[in-house]
KOLGU-150249 format. One record per atom (N, C-alpha, C): x, y, z. Coordinates in steps of 0.2 Angstrom, whole numbers, padded with zeros to 4 digits, always signed. Last residue first. Layout:
N
XYZ;...
This chain:
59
+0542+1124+0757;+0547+1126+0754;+0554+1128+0756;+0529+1124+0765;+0532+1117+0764;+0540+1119+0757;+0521+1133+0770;+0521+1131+0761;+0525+1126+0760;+0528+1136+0785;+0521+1136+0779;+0523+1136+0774;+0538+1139+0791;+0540+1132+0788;+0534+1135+0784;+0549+1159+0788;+0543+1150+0790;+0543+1146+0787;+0560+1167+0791;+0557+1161+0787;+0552+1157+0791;+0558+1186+0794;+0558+1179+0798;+0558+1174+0793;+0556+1199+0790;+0565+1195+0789;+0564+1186+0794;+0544+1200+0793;+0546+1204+0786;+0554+1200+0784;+0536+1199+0803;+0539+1193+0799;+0542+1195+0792;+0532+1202+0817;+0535+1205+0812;+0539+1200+0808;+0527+1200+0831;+0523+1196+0822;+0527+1199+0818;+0533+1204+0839;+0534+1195+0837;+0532+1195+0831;+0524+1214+0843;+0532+1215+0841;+0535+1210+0839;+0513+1209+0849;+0514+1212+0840;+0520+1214+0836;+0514+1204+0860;+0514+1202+0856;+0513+1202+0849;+0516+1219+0867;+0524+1211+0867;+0520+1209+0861;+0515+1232+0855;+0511+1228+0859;+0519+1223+0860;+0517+1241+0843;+0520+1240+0849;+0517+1239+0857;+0509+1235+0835;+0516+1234+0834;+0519+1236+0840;+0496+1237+0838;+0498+1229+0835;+0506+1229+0837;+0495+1253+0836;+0494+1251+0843;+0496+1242+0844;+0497+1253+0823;+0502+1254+0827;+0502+1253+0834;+0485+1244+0820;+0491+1244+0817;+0495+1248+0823;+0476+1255+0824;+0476+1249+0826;+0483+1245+0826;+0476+1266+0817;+0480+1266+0824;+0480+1259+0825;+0475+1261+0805;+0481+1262+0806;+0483+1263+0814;+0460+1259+0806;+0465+1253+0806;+0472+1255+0806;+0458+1272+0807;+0455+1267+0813;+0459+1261+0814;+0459+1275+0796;+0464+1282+0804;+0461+1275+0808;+0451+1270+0787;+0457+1267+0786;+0462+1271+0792;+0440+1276+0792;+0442+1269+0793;+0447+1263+0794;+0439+1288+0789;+0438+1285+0794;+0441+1278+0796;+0441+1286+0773;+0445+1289+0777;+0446+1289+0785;+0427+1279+0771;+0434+1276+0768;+0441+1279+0775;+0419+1292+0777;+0419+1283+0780;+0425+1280+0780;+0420+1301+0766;+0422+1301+0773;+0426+1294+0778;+0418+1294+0754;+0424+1296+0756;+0426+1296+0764;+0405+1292+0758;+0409+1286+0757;+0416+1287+0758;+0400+1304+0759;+0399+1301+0763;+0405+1295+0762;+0403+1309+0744;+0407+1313+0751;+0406+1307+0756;+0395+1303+0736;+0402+1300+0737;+0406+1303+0743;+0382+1307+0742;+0385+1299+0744;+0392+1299+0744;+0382+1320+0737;+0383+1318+0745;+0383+1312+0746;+0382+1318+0726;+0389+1321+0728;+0388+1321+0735;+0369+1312+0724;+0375+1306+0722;+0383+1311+0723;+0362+1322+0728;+0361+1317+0730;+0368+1312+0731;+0361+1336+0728;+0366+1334+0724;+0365+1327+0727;+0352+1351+0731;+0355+1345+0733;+0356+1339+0729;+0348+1369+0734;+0350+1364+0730;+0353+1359+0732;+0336+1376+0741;+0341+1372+0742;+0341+1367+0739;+0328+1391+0742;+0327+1387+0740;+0338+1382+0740;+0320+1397+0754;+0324+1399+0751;+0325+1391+0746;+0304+1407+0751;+0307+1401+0754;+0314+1400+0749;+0303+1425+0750;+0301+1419+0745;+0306+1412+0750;+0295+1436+0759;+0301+1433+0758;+0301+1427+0755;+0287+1446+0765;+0285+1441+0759;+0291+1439+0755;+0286+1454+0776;+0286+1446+0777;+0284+1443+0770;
């Protein structure tokens, strides 16, 4: 029973950026489903303005 405690190394600011990373990549699977769940919605398939003109900016 005289086994030394183990010891653990910890990186404080390489478990922040993991953390961040994570989150970021959480985030952005969060807003993509969003997005795709927007588009094929009735009225997300209207918002497509990619070949539409609008009057806004008075142009």
């Amino acid at each position: 029973m005289g086994s030394s405690p183990k010891v653990i190394k910890q990186d404080p600011e390489a478990d922040a950026a993991a953390a961040a990373e994570k989150a970021t990549l959480e985030t952005n699977a969060k807003k993509a489903q969003r997005r795709t769940a927007n588009q094929s919605s009735a009225l997300g398939g209207s918002l497509d303005t990619s070949n539409k003109k609008t009057t806004l900016g008075g142009g």
